[in-house]
C-alpha positions as CSV (number, residue, x, y, z in Angstrom):
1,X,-2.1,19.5,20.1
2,X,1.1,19.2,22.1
3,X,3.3,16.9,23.7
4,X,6.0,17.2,26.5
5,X,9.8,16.4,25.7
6,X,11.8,14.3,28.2
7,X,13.1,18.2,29.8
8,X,9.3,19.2,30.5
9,X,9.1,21.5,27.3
10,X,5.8,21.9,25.6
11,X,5.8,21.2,21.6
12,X,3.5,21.4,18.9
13,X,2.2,17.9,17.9
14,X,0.6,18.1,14.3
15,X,-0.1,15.6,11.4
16,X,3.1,14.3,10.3
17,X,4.5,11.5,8.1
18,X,6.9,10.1,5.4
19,X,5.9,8.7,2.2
20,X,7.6,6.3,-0.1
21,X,6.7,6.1,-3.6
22,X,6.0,2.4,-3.3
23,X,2.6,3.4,-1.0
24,X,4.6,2.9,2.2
25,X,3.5,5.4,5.1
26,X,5.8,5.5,8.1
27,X,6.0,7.7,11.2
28,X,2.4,8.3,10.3
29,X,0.6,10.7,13.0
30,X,-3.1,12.0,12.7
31,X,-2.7,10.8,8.7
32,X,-6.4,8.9,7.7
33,X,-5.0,8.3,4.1
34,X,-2.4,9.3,1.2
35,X,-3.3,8.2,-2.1
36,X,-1.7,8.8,-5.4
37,X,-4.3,10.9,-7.6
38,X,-2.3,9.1,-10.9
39,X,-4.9,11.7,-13.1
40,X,-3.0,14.8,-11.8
41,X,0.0,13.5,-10.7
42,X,-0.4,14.3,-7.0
43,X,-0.7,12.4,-3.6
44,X,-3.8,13.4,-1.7
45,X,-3.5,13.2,2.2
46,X,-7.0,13.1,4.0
47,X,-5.9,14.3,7.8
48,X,-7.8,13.0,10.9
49,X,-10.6,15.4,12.3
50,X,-9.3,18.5,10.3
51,X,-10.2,20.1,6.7
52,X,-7.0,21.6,5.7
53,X,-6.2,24.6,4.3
54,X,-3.6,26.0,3.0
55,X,-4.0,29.7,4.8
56,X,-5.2,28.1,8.5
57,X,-2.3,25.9,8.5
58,X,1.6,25.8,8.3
59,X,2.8,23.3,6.4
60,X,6.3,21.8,5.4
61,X,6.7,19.3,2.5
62,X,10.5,18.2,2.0
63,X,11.2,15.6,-0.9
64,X,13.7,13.5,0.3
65,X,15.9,13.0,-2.9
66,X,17.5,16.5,-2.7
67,X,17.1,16.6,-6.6
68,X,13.3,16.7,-6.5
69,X,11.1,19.7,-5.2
70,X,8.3,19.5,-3.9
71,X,5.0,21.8,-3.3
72,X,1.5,21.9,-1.8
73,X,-2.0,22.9,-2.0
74,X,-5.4,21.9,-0.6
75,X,-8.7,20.9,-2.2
76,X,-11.8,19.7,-0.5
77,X,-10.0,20.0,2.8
78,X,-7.6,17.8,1.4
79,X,-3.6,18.5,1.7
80,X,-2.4,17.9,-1.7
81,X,1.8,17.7,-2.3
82,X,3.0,17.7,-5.8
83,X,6.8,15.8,-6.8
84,X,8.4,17.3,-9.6
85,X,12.0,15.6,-10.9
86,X,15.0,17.6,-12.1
87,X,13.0,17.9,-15.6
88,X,10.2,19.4,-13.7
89,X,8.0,16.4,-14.5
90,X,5.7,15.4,-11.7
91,X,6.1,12.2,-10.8
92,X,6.0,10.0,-7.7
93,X,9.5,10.2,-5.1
94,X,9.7,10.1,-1.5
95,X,8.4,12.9,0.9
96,X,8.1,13.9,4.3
97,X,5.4,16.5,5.8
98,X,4.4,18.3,9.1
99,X,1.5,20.5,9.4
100,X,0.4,22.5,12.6
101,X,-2.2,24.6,13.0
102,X,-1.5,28.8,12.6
103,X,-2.1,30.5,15.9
């Protein structure tokens, strides 16, 4: 996937999106679903018309709240993005995401 800037330069276009801890998805591209898995303390993004994996794919998770980290993983061709507090608690908190496909 790619898309032209305004200056005719070709970029990678991937599944992207922010995510609020309240359920709010914005700037959402190619993103079917995120769901909070409350069992493991995890969202659980299902992107369109790809099984992810964390070795075909490159992936950036960023938590917004500079405080937090955040992590990823995949299962069932699922992207999976763990939020873990100053305490190292996982826990809901705002996130943003890009993947795009390894070449």
């Amino acid at each position: 996937m790619e898309e032209k800037t305004s200056s005719g330069r070709r970029v990678p276009r991937g599944p992207k999106a922010s995510k609020g801890p309240s359920g709010s998805l914005g700037q959402a591209y190619n993103v079917d679903s995120v769901t909070w898995d409350a069992a493991n303390s995890r969202y659980v993004i299902k992107l369109t018309g790809i099984t992810y994996t964390h070795t075909t794919y490159v992936t950036m998770v960023t938590a917004v709240d500079s405080a937090y980290t955040a992590t990823y993983g995949a299962d069932s061709g699922n992207l999976l993005v763990y939020l873990r507090n100053p305490a190292g608690v996982k826990q809901k908190a705002h996130f943003s995401f890009v993947v795009l496909k390894a070449s």
